[in-house]
Every structure is written in structure tokens, then in C-alpha cells.
C-alpha positions in Angstrom: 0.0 0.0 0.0 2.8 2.3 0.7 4.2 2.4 -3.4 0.2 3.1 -4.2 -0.2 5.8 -1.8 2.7 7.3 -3.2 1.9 7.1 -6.7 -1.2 8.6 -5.9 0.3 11.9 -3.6 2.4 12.3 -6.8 -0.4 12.6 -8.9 -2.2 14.9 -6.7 0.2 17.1 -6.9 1.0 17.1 -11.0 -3.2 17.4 -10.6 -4.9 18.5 -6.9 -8.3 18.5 -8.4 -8.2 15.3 -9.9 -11.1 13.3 -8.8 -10.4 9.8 -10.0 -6.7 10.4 -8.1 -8.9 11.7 -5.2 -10.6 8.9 -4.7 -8.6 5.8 -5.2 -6.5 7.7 -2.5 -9.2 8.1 0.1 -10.4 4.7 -0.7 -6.8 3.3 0.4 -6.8 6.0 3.2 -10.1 4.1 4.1 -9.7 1.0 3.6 -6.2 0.3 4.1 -5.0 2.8 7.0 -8.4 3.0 8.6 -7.5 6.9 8.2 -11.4 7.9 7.9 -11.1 11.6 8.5 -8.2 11.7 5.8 -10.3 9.4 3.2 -13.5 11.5 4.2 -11.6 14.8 3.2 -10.2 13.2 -0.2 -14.0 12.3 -1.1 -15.3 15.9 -0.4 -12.3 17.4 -3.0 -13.0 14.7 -5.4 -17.0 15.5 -5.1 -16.5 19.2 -5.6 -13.7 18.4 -8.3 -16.5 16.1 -10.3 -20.0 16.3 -8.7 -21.3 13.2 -10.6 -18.7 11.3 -9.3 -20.5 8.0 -8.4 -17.6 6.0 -6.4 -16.3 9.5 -4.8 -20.4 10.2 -3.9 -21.2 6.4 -3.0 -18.2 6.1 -0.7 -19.2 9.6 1.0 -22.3 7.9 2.2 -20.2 5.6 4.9 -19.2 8.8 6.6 -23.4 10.4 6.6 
């Protein structure tokens, strides 16, 4: 999990608003650190970043 959550930090910052990056990290952060509050923060950018986004919006629920 470490060399994923890596390549995902790196391409947050090529791209901080990109919501398929957004999500796969909180969905690590989630499922994988049990880091809730940092996952539930990575869904909220990725929502605003792409407002349809179904996995970002579906994995936001948990936290409601």
C-alpha cells in the first residue's frame, strides 16, 4: 500500500483536483490505513472536483 499511496500523492500534486486520483487515494486511506477523517476529506475534494462522481459520492455515504 505504501508504493500506491505514493503514486497517488504524486499525482495529486501534477493534478490536486483530480477526482479519479482523489478517490482511489481516500479509498486506500479508508480501507487500508483506517484513516477515515483523511479518506473523508479526499471524497469531499473529489466530489467538488467532479460532482457526478458515483464512487467519490457512493463512498461519501459511509461517513453520513
Amino acid at each position: 500500500y505504501d508504493h500506491a499511496e505514493q503514486l497517488y500523492r504524486r499525482a495529486l500534486s501534477a493534478a490536486p483536483d483530480d477526482p479519479a486520483a482523489l478517490c482511489h487515494l481516500a479509498m486506500l486511506l479508508q480501507d487500508a490505513r483506517k484513516d477515515n477523517p483523511g479518506a473523508e476529506e479526499l471524497f469531499v475534494r473529489a466530489i467538488r472536483a467532479a460532482p457526478a462522481n458515483a464512487p467519490a459520492l457512493s463512498n461519501m455515504a459511509s461517513f453520513q
